[in-house]
C-alpha positions as CSV (number, residue, x, y, z in Angstrom):
1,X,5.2,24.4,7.2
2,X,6.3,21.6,4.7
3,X,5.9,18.0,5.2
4,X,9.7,17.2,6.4
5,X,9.2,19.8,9.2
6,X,5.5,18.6,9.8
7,X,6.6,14.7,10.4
8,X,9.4,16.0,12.6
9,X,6.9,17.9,14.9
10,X,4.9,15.1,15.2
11,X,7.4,12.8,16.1
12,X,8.7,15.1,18.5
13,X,5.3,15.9,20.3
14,X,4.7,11.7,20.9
15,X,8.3,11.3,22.0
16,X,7.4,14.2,24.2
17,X,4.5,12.5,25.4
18,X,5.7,8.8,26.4
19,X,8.6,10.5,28.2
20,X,6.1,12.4,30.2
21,X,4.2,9.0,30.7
22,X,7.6,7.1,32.0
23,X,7.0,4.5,28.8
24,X,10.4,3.6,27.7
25,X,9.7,3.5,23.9
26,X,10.1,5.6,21.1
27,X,8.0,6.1,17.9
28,X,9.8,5.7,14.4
29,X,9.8,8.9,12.4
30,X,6.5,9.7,10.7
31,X,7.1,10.7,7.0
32,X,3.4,11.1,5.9
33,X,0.8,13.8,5.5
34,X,-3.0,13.8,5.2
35,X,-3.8,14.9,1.6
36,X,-7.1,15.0,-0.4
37,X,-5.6,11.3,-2.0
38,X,-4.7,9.4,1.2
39,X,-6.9,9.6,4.0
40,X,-7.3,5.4,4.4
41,X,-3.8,4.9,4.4
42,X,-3.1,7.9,6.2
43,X,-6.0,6.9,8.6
44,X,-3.8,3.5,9.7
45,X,-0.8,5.0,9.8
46,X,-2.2,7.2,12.7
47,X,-4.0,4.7,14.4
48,X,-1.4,2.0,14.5
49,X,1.2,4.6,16.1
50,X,-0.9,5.1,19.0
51,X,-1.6,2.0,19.5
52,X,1.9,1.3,20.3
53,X,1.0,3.3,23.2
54,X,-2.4,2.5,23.8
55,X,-3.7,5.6,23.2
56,X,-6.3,4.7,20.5
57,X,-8.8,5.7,23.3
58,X,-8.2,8.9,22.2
59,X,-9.8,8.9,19.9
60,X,-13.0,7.5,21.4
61,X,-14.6,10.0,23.1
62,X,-16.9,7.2,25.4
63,X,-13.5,6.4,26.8
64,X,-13.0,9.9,28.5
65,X,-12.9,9.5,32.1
66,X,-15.3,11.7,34.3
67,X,-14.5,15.2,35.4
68,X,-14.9,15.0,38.8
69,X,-15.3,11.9,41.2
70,X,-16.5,11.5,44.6
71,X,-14.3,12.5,47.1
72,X,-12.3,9.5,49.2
73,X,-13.1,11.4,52.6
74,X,-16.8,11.8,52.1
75,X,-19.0,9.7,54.4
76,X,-22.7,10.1,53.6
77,X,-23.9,8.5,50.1
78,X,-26.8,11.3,50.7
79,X,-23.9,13.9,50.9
80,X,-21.6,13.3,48.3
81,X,-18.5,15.8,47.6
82,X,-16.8,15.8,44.4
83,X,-13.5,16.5,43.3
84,X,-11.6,17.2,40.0
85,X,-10.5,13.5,38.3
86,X,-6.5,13.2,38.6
87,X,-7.3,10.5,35.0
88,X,-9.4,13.1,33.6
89,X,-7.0,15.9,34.0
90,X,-4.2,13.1,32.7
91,X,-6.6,12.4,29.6
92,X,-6.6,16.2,28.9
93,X,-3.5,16.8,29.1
94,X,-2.5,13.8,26.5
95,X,-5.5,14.6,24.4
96,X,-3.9,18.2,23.7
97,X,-0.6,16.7,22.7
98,X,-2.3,14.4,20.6
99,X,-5.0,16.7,18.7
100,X,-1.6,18.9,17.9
101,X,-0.2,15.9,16.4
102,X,-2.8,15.3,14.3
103,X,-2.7,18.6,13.1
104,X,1.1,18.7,12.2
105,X,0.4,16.1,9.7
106,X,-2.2,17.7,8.1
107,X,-1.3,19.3,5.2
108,X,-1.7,23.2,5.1
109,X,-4.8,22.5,2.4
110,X,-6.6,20.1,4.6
111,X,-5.8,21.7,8.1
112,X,-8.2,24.6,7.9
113,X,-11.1,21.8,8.6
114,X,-9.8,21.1,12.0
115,X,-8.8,24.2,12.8
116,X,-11.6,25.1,15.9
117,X,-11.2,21.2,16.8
118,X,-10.8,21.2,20.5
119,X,-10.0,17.5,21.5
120,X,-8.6,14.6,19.4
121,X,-11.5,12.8,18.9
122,X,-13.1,16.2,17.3
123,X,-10.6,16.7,14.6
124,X,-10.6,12.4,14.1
125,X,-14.4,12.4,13.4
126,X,-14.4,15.2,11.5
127,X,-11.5,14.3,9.2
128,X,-13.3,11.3,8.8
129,X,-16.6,12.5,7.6
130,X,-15.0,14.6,4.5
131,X,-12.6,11.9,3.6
132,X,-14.6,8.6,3.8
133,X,-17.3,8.5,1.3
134,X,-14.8,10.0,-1.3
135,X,-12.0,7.4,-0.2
136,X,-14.6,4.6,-1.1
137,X,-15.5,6.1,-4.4
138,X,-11.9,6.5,-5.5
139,X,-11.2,2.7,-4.9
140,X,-14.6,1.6,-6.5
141,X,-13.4,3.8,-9.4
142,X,-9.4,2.5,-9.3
143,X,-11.0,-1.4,-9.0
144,X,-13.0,-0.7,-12.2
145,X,-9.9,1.0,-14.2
146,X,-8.6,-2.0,-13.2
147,X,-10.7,-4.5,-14.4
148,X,-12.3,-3.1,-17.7
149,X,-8.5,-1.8,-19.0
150,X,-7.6,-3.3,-22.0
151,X,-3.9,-3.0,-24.1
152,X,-5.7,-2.0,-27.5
153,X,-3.1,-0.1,-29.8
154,X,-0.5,-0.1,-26.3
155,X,2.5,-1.6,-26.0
156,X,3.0,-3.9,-23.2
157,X,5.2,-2.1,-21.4
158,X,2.8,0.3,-21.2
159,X,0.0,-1.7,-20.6
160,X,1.7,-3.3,-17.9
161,X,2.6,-0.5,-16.3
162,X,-1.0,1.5,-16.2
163,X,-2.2,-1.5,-14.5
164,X,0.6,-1.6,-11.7
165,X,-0.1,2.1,-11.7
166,X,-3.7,1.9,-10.9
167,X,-2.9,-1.1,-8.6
168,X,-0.3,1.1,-6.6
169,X,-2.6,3.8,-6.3
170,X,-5.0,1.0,-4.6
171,X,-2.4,0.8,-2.0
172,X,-2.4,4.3,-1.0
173,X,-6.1,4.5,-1.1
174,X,-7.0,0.7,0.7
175,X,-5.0,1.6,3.5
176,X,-2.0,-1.3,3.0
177,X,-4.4,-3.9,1.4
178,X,-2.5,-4.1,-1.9
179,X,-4.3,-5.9,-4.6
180,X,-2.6,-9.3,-4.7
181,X,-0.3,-11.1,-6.9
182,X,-3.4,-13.8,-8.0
183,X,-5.5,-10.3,-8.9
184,X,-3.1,-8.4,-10.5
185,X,-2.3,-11.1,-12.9
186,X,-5.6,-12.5,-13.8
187,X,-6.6,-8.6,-14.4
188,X,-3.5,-8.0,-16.8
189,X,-4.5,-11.3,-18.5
190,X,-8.3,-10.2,-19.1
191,X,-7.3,-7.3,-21.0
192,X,-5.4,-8.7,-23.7
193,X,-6.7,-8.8,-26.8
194,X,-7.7,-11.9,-29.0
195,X,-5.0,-12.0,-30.4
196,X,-3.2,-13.8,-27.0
197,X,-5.9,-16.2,-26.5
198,X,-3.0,-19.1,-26.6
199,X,-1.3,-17.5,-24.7
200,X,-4.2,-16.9,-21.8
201,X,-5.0,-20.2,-21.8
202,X,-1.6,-21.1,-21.2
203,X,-0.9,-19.0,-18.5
204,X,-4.0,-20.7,-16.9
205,X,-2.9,-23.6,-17.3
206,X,0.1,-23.1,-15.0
207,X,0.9,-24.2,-11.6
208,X,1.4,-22.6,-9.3
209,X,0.5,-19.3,-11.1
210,X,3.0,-16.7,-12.0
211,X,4.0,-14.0,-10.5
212,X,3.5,-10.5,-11.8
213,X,7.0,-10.2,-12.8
214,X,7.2,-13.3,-14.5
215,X,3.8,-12.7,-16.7
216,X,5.8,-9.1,-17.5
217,X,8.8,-10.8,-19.1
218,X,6.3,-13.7,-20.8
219,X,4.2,-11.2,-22.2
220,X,7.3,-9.6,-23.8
221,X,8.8,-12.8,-25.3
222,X,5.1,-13.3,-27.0
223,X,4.7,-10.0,-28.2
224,X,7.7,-10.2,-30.1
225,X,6.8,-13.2,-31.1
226,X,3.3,-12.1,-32.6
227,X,5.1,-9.3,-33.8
228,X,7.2,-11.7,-36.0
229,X,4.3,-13.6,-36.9
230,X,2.7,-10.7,-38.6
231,X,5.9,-9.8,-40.5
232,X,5.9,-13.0,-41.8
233,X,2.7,-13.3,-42.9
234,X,2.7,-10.0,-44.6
235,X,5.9,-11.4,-46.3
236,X,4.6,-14.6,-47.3
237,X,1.2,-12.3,-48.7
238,X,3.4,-10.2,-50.8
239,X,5.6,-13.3,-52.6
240,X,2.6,-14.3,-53.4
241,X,1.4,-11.6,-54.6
242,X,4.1,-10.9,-57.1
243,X,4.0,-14.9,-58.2
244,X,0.7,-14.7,-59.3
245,X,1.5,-11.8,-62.0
């Protein structure tokens, strides 16, 4: 099953669902499936479209309602007759629609670990046990990429770019807590070389601080203009050179 036809299923099981539950709403299409690099943000994704419903207690197995219940007619607290739960047999029935929708946006690699789950919560908990230690890692790894990087012998187009790179990749991983303008900046900043220690200081000098986009085109202008500097320096070295033979 590819991912297209996987987000289509899915959104066709809930619509399914709310109809069956007289709610008068509908769920926007869900284009995402759970890989090995985007559990956290796949994680909220999940969650928030249930809880347009209200069916994050799904996922909570303490909020399962009891299988049977004391019958209405029975008379005697010493004699107590008890009867299938008309909310449990609800529950079930909205659990299984749900458990198959978590499955549909699996992808095929991932899906054989939920497999034998039979309720929502099952395949929740589990999906969460493989996926959370390793989720936390990657970011502690991406926030150190991003911090120690330096431009050395790159260009700063490129330089620029591996940062944004690493910070988009914090997006996917953090689960919509993108590393903000103030961070991205002051990262890009620390990992110049000496050589745009005016420039720095500058920078941090300015208020309000610029944006990411505007340090981008700075950062080009000064280039070029160290890049200039240089050539005339080694042009000013070489006259000299020859005037002193």
């Amino acid at each position: 099953m590819t991912s297209g036809n996987q987000s289509s299923s899915a959104n066709n099981l809930l619509m399914a669902l709310s109809k069956g539950s007289n709610n008068k709403v509908s769920l926007p299409p869900l284009n995402l499936t759970l890989t090995q690099d985007n559990y956290l943000l796949w994680k909220t994704t999940i969650r928030s479209a249930l809880e347009i419903f209200n069916w994050e207690k799904y996922l909570d197995s303490t909020q399962m309602p009891a299988l049977t219940v004391v019958s209405p007619t029975t008379d005697s607290s010493t004699n107590q007759t008890h009867v299938p739960n008309p909310e449990y047999e609800t529950w079930k029935s909205h659990d299984r629609v749900i458990l198959i929708w978590i499955k549909t946006t699996n992808d095929s690699s991932i899906l054989g670990h939920i497999n034998q789950s039979q309720t929502a919560t099952e395949a929740w908990t589990s999906l969460h046990h493989i996926f959370q230690t390793q989720s936390l890692a990657w970011v502690m790894t991406l926030r150190l990429q991003l911090q120690t990087m330096t431009n050395g012998s790159l260009s700063i187009i490129e330089y620029v770019q591996r940062k944004r790179t690493i910070a988009n990749k914090l997006v996917i991983y953090m689960a919509f807590q993108p590393v903000t303008n103030y961070e991205l900046v002051t990262y890009i900043l620390y990992g110049l070389d000496p050589s745009y220690g005016p420039f720095h200081t500058a920078i941090n000098l300015r208020t309000p601080l610029v944006t990411c986009e505007e340090l981008f085109g700075l950062l080009l202008q000064e280039e070029q203009k160290l890049v200039d500097d240089s050539a005339h320096v080694t042009l000013s070295a070489n006259i000299a050179n020859r005037q002193s033979f």
